[in-house]
C-alpha positions as CSV (number, residue, x, y, z in Angstrom):
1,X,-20.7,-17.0,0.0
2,X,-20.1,-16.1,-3.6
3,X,-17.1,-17.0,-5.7
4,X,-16.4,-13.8,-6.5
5,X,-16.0,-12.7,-3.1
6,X,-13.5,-15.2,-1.6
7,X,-11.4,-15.3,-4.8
8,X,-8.2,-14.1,-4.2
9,X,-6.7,-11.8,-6.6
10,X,-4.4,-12.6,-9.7
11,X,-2.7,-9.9,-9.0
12,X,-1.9,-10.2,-5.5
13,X,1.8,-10.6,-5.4
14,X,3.6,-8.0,-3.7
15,X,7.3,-6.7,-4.0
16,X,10.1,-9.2,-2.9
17,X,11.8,-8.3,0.2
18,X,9.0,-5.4,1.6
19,X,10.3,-3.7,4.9
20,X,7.2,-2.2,6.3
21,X,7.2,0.0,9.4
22,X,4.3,-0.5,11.8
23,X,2.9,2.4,13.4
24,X,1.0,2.4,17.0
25,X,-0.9,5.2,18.6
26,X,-3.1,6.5,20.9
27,X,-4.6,9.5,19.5
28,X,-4.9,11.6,16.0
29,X,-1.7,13.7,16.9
30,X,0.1,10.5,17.7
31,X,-0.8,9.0,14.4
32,X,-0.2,11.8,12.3
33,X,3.0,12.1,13.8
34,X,4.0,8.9,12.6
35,X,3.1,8.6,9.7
36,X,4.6,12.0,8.9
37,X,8.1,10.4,10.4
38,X,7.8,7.3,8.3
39,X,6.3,7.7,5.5
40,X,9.7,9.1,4.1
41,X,11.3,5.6,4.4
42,X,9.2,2.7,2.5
43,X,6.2,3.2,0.5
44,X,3.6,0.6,2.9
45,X,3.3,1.6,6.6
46,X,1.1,-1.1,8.8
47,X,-1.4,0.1,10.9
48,X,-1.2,-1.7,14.3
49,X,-4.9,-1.9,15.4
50,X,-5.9,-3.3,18.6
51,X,-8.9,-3.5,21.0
52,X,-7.3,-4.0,24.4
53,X,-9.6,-7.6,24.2
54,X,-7.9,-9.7,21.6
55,X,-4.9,-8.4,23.0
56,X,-4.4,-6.5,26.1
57,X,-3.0,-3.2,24.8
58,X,-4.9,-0.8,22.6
59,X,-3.4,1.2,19.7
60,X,-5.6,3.5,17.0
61,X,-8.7,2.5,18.9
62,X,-10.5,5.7,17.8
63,X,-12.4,6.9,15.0
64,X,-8.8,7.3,13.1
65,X,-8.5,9.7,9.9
66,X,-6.1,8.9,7.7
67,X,-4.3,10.8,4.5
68,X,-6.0,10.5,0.7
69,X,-4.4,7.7,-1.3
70,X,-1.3,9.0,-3.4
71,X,2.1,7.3,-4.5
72,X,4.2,7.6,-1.5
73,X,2.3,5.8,0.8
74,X,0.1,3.2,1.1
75,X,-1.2,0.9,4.3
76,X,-2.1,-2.9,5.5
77,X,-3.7,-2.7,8.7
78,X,-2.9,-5.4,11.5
79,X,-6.2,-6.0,12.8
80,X,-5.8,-7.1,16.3
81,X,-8.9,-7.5,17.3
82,X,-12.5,-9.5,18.1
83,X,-14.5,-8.0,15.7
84,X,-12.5,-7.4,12.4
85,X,-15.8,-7.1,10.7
86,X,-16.2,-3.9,12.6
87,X,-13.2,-2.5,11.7
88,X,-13.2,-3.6,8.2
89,X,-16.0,-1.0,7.8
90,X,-14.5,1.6,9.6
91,X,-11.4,1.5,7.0
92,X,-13.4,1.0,3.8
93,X,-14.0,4.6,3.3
94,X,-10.0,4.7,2.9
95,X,-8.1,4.7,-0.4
96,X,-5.3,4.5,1.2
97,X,-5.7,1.2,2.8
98,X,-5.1,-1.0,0.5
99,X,-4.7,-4.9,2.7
100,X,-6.1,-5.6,5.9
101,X,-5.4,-8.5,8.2
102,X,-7.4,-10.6,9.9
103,X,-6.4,-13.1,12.5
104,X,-7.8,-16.7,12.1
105,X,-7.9,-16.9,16.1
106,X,-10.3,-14.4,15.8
107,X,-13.2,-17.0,15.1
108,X,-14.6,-14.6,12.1
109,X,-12.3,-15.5,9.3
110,X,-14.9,-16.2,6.1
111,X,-17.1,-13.4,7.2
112,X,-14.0,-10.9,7.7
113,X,-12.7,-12.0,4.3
114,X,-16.0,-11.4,2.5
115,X,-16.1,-8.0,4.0
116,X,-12.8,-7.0,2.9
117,X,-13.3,-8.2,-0.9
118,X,-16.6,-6.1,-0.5
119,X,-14.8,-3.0,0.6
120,X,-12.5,-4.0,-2.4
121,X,-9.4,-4.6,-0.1
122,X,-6.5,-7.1,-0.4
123,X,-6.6,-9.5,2.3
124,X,-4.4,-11.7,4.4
125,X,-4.5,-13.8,7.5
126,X,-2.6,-13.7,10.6
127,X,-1.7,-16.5,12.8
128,X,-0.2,-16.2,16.2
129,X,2.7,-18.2,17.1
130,X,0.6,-20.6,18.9
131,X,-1.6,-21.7,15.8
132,X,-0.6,-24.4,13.3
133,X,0.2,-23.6,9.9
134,X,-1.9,-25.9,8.7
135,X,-4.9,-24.0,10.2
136,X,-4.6,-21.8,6.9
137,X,-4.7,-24.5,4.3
138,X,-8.6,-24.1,3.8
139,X,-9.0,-20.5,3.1
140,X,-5.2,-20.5,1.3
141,X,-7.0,-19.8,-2.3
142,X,-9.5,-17.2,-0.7
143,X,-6.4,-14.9,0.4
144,X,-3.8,-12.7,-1.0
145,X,-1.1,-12.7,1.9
146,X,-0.4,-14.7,5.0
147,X,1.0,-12.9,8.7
148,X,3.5,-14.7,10.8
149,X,3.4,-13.6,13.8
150,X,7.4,-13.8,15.2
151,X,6.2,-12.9,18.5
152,X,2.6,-12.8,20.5
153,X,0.8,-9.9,19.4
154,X,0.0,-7.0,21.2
155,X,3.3,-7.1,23.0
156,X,5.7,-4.1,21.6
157,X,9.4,-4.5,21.3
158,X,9.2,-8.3,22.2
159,X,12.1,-10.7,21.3
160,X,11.8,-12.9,18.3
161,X,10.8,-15.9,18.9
162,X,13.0,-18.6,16.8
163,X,10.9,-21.4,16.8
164,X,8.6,-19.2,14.3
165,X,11.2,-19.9,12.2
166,X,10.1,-23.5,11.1
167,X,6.1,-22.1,10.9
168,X,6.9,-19.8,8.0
169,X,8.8,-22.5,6.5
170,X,5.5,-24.8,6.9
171,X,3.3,-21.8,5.5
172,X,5.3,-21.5,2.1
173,X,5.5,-25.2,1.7
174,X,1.6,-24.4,1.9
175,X,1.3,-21.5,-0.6
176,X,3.4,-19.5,-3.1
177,X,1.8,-15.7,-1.5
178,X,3.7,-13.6,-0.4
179,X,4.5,-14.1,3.7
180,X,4.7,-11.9,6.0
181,X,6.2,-12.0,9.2
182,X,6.1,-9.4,12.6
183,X,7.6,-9.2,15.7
184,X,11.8,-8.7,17.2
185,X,12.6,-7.6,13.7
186,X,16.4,-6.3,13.3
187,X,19.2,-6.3,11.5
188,X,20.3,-10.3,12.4
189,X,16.9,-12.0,12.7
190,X,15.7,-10.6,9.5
191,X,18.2,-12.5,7.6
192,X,16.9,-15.7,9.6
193,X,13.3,-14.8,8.8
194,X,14.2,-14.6,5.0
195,X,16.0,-17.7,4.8
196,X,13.2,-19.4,5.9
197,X,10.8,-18.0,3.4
198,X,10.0,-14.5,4.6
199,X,8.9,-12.1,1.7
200,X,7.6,-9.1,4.0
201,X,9.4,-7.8,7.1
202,X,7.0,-6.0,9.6
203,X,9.3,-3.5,11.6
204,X,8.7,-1.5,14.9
205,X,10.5,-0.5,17.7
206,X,13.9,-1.4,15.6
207,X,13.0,1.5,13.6
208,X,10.8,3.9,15.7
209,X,13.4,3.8,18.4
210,X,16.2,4.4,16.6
211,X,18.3,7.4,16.7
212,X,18.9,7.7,12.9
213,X,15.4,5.9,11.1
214,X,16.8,6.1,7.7
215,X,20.0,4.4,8.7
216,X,18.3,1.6,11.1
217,X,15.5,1.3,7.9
218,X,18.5,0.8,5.5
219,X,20.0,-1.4,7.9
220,X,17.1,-3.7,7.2
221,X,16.9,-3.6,3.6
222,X,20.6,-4.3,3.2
223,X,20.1,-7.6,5.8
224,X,16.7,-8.8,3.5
């Protein structure tokens, strides 16, 4: 595996302080729908794929279409899934997808990350809150972002779980990328997830639920 190929990028830093609404769906409509409620509010949206195998729900498991790349939006998809290699492919053809991430429990972590620099993606690993931080200290230089998850994944609207609090502590005492985390995101553990380190704040049913989005997505920023 070539240099080239596993070198992370020097200009991989992303924006202190990201809130970044996740979007699920089970059909074209759905998606389209959510983007177009969204994409008003923060600049990167997360695509929440997942195969109903490495987790046991399914969201955007379909021959997705997504819009052409322009300023207002952008997207890092979540790949939950056994075969990110697979799905890497099916969002190269996308402009607009500009990270992916792969999860190290997913067994195909060097192959995964050589097909994203190929596709000439950002990459990123996710670890579940079962997996050790120090899981990621071989491929650290390789990457551009590391995934916290704050909750198992595939499990919508879950409560944060605190004791993911010390892990992202661990994985910036590991790195100096940015960190991501995602799951039982609101107003008051958001402020907990940044004081531990957090740079990115993955968002969902907080957000999608609400009965004002712009206020709840405000909410957020104000508590980063």
């Amino acid at each position: 595996m070539s240099e080239h190929v596993l070198q992370a990028s020097s200009t991989s830093r992303s924006p202190a302080r990201a809130v970044v609404p996740a979007i699920i769906a089970s059909s074209q409509q759905e998606l389209d729908e959510r983007i177009a409620q969204l994409r008003g509010l923060a600049h990167t949206l997360q695509l929440d794929v997942m195969d109903g195998s490495f987790v046991a729900n399914k969201s955007l498991a379909f021959e997705l279409t997504l819009p052409d790349k322009t300023q207002d939006v952008s997207f890092e998809a979540h790949l939950m899934v056994v075969d990110p290699v697979d799905w890497i492919s099916r969002l190269a053809k996308w402009d607009a997808v500009v990270l992916v991430y792969i999860h190290l429990e997913s067994g195909h972590t060097e192959e995964a990350i050589a097909a994203a620099r190929s596709a000439g993606k950002r990459v990123g690993l996710a670890i579940n809150p079962g997996t050790q931080a120090n899981a990621l200290a071989s491929y650290i230089q390789s990457i551009d972002e590391v995934l916290v998850m704050t909750v198992n994944p595939g499990q919508y609207g879950s409560a944060f779980l605190p004791e993911t609090l010390q892990k992202i502590k661990q994985v910036k005492s590991l790195c100096d990328i940015p960190v991501e985390v995602d799951g039982g995101i609101s107003d008051v553990t958001i402020a907990k997830a940044q004081e531990a380190g957090a740079d990115k704040f993955v968002v969902g049913s907080y957000v999608v639920r609400a009965k004002d989005r712009r206020a709840a997505f405000d909410a957020l920023q104000r508590a980063a």
